[in-house]
KEKE-3310 file (N, C-alpha, C; in steps of 0.2 Angstrom, whole numbers, plus 5000, padded with zeros to 4 digits):
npx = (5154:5158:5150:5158:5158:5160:5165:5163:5174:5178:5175:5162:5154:5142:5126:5119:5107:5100:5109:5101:5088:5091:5093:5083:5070:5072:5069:5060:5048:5049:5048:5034:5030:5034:5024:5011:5010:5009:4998:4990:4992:4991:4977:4978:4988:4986:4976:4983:4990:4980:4973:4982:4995:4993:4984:4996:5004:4996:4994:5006:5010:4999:5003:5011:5007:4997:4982:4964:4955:4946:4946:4963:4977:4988:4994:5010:5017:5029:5038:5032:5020:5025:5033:5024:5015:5027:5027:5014:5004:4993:4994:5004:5000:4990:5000:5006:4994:4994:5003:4998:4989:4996:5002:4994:4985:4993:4998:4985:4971:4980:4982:4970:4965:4971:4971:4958:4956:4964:4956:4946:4948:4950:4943:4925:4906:4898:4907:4907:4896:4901:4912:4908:4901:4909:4917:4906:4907:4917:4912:4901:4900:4911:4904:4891:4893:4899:4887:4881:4887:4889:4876:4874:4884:4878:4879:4869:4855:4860:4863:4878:4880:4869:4870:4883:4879:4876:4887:4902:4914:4915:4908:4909:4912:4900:4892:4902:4911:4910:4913:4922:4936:4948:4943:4940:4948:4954:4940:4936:4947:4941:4931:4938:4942:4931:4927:4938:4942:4939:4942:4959:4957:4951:4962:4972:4966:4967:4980:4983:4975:4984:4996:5004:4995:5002:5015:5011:5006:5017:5027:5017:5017:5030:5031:5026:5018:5001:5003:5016:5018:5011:5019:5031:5029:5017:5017:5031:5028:5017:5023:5025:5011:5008:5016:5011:5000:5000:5009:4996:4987:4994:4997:4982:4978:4986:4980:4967:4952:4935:4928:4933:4928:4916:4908:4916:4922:4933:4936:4932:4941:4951:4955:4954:4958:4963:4979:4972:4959:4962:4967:4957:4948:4955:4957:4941:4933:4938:4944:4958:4968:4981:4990:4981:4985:4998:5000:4993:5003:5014:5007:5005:5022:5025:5019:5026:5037:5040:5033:5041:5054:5048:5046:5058:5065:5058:5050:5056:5063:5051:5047:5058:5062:5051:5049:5046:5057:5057:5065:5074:5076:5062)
npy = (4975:4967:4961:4950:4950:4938:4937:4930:4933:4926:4921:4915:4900:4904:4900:4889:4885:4867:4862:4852:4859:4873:4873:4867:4873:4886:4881:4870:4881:4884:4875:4875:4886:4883:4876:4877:4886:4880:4874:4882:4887:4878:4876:4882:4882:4869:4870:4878:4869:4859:4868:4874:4868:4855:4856:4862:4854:4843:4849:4853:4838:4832:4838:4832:4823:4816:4819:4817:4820:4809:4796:4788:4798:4790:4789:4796:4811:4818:4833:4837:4842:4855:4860:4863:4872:4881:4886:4888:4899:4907:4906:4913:4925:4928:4929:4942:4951:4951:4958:4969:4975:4976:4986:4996:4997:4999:5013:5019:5014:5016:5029:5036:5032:5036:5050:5052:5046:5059:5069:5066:5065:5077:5089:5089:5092:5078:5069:5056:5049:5051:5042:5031:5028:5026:5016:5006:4998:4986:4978:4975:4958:4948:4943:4946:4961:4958:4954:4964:4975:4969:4967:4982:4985:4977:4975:4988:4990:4991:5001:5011:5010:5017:5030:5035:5035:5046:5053:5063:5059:5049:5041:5030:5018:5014:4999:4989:4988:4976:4965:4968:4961:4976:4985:4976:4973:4986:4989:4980:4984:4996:4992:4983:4995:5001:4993:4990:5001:5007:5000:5001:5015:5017:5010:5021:5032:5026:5027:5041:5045:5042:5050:5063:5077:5088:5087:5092:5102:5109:5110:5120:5132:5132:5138:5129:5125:5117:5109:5105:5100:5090:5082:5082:5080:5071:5060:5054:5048:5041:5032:5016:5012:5012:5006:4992:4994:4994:4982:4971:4973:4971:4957:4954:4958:4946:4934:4937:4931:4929:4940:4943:4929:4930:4943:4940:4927:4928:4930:4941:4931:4928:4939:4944:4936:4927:4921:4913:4911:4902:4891:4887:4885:4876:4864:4861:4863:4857:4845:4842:4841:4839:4848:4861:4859:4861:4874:4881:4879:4887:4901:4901:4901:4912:4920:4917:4921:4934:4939:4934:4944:4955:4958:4958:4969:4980:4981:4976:4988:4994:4980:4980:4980:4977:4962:4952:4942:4928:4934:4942:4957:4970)
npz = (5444:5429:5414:5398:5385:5370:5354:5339:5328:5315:5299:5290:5282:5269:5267:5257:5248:5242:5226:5221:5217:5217:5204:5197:5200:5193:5178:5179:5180:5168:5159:5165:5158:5143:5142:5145:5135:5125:5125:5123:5111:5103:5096:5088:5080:5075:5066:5058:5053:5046:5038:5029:5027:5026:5013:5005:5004:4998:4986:4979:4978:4968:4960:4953:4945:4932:4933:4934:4946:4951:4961:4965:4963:4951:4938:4937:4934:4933:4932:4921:4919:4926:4917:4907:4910:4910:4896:4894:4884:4890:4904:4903:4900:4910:4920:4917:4916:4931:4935:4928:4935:4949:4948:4943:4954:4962:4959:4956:4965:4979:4981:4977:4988:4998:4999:4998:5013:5021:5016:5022:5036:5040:5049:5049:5044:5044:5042:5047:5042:5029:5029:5033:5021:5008:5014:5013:5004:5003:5013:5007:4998:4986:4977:4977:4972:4962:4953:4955:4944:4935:4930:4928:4919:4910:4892:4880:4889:4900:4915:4914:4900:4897:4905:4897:4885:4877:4876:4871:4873:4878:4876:4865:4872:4877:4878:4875:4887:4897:4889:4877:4873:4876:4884:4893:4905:4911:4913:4922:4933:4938:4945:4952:4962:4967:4976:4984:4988:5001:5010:5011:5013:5026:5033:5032:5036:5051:5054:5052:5062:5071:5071:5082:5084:5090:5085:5069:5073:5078:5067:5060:5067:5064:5052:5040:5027:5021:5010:5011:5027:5024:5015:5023:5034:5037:5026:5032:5045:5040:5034:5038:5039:5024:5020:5023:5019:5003:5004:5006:4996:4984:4987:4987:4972:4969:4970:4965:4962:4965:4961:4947:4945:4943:4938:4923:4922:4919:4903:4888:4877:4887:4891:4904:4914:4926:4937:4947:4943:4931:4936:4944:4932:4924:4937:4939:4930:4916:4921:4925:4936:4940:4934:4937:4949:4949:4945:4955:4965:4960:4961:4974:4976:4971:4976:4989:4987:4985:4998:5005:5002:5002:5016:5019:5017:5012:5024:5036:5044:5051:5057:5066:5084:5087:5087:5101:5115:5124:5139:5131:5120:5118)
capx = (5156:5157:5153:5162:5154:5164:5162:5167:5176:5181:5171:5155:5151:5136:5121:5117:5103:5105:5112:5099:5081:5091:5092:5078:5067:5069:5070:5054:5046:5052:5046:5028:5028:5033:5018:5006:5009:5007:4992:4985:4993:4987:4972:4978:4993:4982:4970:4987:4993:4976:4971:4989:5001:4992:4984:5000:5008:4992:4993:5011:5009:4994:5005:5017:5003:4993:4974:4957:4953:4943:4952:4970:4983:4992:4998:5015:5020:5035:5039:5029:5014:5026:5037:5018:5014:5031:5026:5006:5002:4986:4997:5010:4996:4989:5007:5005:4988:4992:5006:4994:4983:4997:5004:4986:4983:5000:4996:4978:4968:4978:4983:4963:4962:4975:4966:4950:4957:4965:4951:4939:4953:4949:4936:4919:4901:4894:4913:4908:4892:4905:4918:4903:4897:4915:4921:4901:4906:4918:4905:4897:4903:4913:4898:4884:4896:4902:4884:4878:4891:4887:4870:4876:4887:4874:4877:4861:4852:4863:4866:4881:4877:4862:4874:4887:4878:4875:4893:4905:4920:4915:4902:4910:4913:4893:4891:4910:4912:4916:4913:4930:4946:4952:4941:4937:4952:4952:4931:4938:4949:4937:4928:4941:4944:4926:4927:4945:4947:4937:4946:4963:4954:4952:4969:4975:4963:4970:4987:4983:4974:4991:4999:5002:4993:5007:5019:5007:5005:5024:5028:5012:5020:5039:5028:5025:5011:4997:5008:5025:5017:5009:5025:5037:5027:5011:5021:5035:5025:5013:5026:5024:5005:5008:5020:5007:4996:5003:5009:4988:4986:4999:4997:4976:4980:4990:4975:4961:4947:4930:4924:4932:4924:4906:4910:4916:4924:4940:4934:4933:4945:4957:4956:4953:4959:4969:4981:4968:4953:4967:4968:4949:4944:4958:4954:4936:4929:4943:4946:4965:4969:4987:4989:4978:4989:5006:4995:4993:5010:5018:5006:5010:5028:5026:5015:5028:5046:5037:5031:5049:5058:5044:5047:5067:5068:5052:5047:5064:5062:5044:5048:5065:5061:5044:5049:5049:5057:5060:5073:5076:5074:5058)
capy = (4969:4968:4956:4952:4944:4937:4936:4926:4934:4920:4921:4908:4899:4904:4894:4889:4880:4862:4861:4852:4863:4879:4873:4864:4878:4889:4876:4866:4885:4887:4870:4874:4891:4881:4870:4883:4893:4876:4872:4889:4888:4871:4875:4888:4876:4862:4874:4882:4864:4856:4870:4878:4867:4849:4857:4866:4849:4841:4854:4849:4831:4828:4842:4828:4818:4817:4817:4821:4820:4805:4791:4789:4798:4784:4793:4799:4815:4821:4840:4840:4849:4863:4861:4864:4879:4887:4887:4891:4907:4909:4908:4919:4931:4928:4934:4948:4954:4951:4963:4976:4977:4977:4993:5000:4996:5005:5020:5023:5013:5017:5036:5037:5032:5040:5056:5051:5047:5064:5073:5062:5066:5085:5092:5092:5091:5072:5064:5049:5048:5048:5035:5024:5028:5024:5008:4999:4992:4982:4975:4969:4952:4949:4941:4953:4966:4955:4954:4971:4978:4964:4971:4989:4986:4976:4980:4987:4988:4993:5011:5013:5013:5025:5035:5038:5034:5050:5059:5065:5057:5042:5038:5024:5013:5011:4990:4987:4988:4970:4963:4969:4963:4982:4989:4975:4973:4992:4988:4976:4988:5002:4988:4981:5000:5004:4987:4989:5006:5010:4994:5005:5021:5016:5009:5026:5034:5024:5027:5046:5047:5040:5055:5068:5082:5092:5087:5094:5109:5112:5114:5124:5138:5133:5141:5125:5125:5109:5102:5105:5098:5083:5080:5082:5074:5066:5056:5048:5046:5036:5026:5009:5010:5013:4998:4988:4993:4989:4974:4968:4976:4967:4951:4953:4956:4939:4929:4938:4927:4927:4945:4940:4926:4933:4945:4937:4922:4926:4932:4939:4929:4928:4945:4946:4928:4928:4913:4910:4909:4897:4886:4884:4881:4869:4859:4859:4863:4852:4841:4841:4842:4839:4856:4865:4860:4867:4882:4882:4880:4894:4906:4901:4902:4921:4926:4919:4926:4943:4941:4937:4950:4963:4960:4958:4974:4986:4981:4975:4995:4991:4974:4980:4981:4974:4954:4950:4936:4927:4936:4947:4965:4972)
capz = (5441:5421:5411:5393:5377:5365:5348:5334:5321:5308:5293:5291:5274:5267:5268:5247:5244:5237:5219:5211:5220:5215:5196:5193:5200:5185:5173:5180:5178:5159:5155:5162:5155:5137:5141:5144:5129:5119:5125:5120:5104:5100:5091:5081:5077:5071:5061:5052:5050:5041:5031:5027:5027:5021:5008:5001:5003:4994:4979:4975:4976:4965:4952:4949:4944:4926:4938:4933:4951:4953:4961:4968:4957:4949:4931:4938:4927:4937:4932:4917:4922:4926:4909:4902:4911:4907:4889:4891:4886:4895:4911:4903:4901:4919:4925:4911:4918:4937:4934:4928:4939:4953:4947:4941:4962:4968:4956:4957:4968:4983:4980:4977:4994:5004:4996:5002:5020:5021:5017:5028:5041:5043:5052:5042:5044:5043:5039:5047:5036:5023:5030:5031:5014:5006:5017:5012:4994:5006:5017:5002:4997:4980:4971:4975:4970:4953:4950:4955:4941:4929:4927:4926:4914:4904:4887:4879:4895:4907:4919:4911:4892:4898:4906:4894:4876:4871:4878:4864:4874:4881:4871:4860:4878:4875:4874:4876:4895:4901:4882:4872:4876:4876:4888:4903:4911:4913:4917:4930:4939:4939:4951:4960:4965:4971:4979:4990:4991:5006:5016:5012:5016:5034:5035:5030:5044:5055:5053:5049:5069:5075:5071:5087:5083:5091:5078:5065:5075:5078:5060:5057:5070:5060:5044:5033:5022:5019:5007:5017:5032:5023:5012:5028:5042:5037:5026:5033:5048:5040:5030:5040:5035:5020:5017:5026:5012:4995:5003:5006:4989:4980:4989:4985:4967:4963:4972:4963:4961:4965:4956:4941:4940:4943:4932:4916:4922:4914:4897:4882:4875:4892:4894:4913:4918:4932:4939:4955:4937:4927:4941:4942:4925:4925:4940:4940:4921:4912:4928:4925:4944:4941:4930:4940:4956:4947:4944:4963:4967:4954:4965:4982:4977:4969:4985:4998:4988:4985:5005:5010:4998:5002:5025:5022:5012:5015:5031:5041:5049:5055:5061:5071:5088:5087:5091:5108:5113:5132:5141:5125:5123:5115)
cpx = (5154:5155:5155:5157:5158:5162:5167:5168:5176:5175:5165:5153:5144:5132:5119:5111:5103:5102:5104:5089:5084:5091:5087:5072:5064:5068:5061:5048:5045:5046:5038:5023:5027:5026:5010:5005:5009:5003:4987:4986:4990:4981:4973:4983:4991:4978:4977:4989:4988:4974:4975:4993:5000:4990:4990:5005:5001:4993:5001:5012:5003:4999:5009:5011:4998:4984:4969:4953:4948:4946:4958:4973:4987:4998:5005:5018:5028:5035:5034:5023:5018:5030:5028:5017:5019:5031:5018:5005:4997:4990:5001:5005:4992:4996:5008:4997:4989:4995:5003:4991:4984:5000:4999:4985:4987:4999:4989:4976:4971:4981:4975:4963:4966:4971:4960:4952:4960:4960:4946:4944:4952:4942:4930:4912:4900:4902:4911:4902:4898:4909:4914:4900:4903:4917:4914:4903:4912:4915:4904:4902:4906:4907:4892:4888:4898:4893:4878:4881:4891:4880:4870:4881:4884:4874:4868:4857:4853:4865:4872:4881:4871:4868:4878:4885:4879:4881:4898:4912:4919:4911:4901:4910:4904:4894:4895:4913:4914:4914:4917:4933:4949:4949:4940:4942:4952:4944:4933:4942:4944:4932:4930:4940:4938:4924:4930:4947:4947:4942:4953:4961:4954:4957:4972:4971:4966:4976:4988:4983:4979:4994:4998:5001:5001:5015:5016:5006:5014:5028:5022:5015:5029:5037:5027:5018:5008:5002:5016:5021:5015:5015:5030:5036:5023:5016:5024:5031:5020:5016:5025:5017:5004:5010:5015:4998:4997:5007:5002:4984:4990:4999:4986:4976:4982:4983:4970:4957:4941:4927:4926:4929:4915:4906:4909:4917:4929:4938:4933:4938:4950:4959:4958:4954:4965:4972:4975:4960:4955:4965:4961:4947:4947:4956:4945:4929:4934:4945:4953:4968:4978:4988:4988:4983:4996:5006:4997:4999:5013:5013:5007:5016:5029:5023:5021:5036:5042:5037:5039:5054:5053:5046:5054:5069:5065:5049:5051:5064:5057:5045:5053:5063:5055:5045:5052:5054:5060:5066:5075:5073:5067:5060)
cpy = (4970:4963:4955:4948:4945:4935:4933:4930:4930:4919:4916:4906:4900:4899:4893:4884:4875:4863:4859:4855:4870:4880:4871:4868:4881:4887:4873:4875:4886:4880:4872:4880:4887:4877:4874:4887:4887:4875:4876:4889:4882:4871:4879:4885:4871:4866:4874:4876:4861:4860:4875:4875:4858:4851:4860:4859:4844:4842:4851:4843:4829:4834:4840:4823:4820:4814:4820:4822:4816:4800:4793:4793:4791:4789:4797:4803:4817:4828:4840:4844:4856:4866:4865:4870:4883:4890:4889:4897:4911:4909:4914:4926:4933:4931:4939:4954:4956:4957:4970:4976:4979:4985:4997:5002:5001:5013:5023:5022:5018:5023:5039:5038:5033:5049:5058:5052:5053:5070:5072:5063:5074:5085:5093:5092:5083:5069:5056:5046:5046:5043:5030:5022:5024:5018:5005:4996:4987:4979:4971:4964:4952:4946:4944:4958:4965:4957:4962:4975:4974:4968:4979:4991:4983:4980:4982:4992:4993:5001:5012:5014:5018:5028:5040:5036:5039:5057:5059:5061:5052:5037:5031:5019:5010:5003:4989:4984:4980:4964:4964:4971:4969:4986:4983:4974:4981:4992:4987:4981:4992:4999:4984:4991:5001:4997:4987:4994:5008:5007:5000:5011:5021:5015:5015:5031:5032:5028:5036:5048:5047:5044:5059:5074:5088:5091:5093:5104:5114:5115:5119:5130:5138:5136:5136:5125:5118:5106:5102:5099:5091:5080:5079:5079:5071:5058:5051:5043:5039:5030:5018:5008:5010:5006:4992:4987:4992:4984:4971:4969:4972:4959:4947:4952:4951:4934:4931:4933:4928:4933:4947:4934:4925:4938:4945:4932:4920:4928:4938:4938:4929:4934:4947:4940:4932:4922:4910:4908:4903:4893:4882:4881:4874:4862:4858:4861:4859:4847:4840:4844:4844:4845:4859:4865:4862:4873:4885:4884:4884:4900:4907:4904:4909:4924:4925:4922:4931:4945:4940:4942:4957:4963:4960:4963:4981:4987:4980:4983:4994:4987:4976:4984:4979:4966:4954:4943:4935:4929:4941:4954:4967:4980)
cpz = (5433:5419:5404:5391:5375:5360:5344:5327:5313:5305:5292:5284:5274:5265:5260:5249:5239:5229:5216:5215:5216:5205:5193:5194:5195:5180:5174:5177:5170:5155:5156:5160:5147:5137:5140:5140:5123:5119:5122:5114:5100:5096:5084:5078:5072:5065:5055:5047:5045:5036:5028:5026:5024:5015:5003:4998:4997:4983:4975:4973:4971:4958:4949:4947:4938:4928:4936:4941:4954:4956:4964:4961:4955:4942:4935:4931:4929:4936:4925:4916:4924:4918:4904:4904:4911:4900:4889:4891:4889:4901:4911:4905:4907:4922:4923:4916:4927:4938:4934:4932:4947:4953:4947:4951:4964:4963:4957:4963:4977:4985:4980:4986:4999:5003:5001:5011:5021:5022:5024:5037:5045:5047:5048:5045:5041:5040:5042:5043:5029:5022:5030:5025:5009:5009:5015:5005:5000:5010:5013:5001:4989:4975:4971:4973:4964:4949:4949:4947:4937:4928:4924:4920:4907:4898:4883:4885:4902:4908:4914:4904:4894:4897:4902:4885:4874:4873:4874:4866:4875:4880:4869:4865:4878:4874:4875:4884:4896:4894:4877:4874:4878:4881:4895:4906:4913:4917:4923:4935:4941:4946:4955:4965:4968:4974:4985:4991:4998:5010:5014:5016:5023:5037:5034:5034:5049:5058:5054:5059:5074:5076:5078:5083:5085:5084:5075:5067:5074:5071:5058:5060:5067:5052:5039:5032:5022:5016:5008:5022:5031:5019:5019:5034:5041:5036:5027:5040:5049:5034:5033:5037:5029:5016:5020:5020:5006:4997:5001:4998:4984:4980:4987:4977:4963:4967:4968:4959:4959:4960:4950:4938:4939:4940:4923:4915:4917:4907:4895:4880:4883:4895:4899:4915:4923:4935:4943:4948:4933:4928:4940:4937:4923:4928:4940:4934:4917:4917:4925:4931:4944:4940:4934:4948:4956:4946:4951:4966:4964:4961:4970:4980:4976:4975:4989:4994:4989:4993:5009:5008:5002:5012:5023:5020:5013:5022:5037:5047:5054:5058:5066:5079:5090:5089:5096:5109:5121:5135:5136:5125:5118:5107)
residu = (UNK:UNK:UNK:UNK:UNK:UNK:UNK:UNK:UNK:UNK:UNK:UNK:UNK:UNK:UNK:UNK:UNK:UNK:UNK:UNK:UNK:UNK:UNK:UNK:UNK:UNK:UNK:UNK:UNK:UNK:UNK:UNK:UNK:UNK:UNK:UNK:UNK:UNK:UNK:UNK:UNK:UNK:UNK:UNK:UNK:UNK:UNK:UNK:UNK:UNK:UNK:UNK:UNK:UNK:UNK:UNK:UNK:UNK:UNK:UNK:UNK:UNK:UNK:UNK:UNK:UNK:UNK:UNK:UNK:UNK:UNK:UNK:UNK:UNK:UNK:UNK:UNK:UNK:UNK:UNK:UNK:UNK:UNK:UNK:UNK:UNK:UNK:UNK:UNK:UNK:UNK:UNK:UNK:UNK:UNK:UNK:UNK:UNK:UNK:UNK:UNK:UNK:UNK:UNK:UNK:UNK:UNK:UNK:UNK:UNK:UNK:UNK:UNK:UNK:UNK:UNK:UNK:UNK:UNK:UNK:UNK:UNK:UNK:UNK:UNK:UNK:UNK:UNK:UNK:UNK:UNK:UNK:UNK:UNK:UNK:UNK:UNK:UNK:UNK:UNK:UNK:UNK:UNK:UNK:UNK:UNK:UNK:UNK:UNK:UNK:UNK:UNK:UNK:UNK:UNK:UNK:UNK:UNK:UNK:UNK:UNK:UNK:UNK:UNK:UNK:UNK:UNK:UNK:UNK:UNK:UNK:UNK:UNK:UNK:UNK:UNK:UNK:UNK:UNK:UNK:UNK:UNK:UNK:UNK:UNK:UNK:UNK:UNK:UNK:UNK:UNK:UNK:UNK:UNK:UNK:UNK:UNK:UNK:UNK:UNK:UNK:UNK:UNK:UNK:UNK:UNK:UNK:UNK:UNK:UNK:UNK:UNK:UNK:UNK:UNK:UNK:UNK:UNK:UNK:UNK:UNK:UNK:UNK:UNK:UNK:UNK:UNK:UNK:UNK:UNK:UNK:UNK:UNK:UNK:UNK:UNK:UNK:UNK:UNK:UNK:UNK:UNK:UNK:UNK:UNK:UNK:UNK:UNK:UNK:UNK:UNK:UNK:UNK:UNK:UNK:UNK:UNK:UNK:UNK:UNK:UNK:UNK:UNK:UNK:UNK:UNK:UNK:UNK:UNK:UNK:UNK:UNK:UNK:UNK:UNK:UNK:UNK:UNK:UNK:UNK:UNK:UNK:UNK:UNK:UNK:UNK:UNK:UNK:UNK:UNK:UNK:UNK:UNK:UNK:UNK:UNK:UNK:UNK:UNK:UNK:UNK:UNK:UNK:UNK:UNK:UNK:UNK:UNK:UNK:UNK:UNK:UNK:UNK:UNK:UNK:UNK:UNK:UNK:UNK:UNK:UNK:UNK:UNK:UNK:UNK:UNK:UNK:UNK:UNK:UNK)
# end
């Protein structure tokens, strides 16, 4: 005796999950991923908002205003605190100076110290004694450093007129150093540079260690010589850090403050002033607030085109492929 089973051919709808479990799922997910990543970000949000985003809104409203800073604004100027600062030449010359000092930076300062990290890059005896000794003037703060360099260049008095009084070339610089118009902006750079080189320097280590050694080798067995190898690989290699450096350099420059004004405090005769100097002497030695906050605004606004021309132009390559984004490619 057999027995037979029979089976059901005819096709069977698939079981779905209802409609609204299968969509709200993901969705209820998203939301409490968005809430998650608000919550975290919430302090650093409010931070950016109070001391980023009201003051900048602060600075422009009190620069339509004719305020010594006591009291509400009331004196409505409208645009005329900027009409005054397109004809001051003390500002013109603060955008005259900033100028110099950012080229001075992109030519010396930070060729000095691509130099330095090179060398402190090879193999030596006590290199890291030396990369310690070069990145401490950074450590120090800009006003022990204004005022260490203030007493050394005391004329009279000071290490540096010792040093070079009695030299046939450099002689005449005796007593002059951050005292005549003609030599202290040159003075001042000589101290931003032993100030900010080292910070570069190790950014330029950095960048340098990044390198595969096998590259470097690969060309050294293709026959290139140190300056092939360093012209044809270091180089482009370390062009992202590169560009990460004359922006910080650029972008330190038009802010420069505090070791100009321990220094000389913008003098002799405007010399060494700088917008970020202007702005002070403005707002809080001639209490004219309003001024002082068109000042503010005019440098904000050259820091952020320069910072959006300098990422859309220079940095566009570095940045591409680097933002993530949900669901997006890396």
């Amino acid at each position: 005796m057999t027995l037979s089973a029979t089976t059901d051919d005819r096709p069977r709808p698939a079981v779905r999950a209802p409609r609204g479990r299968a969509r709200g799922a993901p969705a209820g997910r998203r939301l409490r991923g968005w809430m998650s990543a608000t919550w975290f970000l919430l302090p650093a949000l409010l931070l950016f908002l109070f001391f980023v985003l009201v003051p900048i809104f602060v600075a422009f409203y009190t620069s339509l205003f004719t305020w010594g800073g006591f009291g509400r604004p009331e004196d409505f100027a409208g645009l005329d605190n900027y009409r005054k600062l397109a004809g001051d030449p003390v500002f013109r010359g603060d955008l005259w100076r900033g100028l110099v000092l950012v080229v001075l930076s992109i030519a010396v300062q930070l060729p000095v110290a691509l130099g330095t990290a090179v060398l402190l890059n090879q193999r030596m005896r006590g290199r890291a004694v030396y990369r310690a000794v070069f990145f401490a003037p950074y450590i120090l703060s800009e006003v022990i450093a204004g005022v260490l360099f203030g007493i050394i260049f005391l004329p009279g008095t000071g290490l540096a007129d010792t040093l070079v009084g009695d030299l046939p070339l450099v002689g005449g610089l005796a007593g002059k150093w951050f005292s005549d118009p003609s030599t202290a902006l040159p003075t001042l750079f000589a101290v931003m540079t032993w100030k900010y080189f080292g910070f570069h320097m190790m950014i330029y280590l950095a960048g340098l260690q990044g390198i595969p050694a096998e590259v470097l080798e690969a060309a050294s067995i293709d026959g290139a010589g140190p300056w092939r190898r360093f012209r044809g690989v270091t180089l482009p290699l370390l062009a992202p850090t590169l560009r990460i450096s004359v922006f910080l350099s650029v972008i330190g420059a038009i802010q420069l403050f505090d070791l100009v004004w321990v220094t000389t405090t913008g003098g002799p005769t405007n010399s060494t002033e700088t917008m970020a100097v202007t702005m002070f002497q403005f707002g809080f030695k001639r209490y004219q607030m309003g001024y002082a906050g068109a000042i503010s605004v005019a440098m904000f606004l050259i820091s952020m085109v320069f910072s959006l021309l300098y990422q859309r132009y220079a940095l566009r390559r570095d940045l591409q492929g680097a933002v993530t984004s949900a669901g997006g490619r890396r």
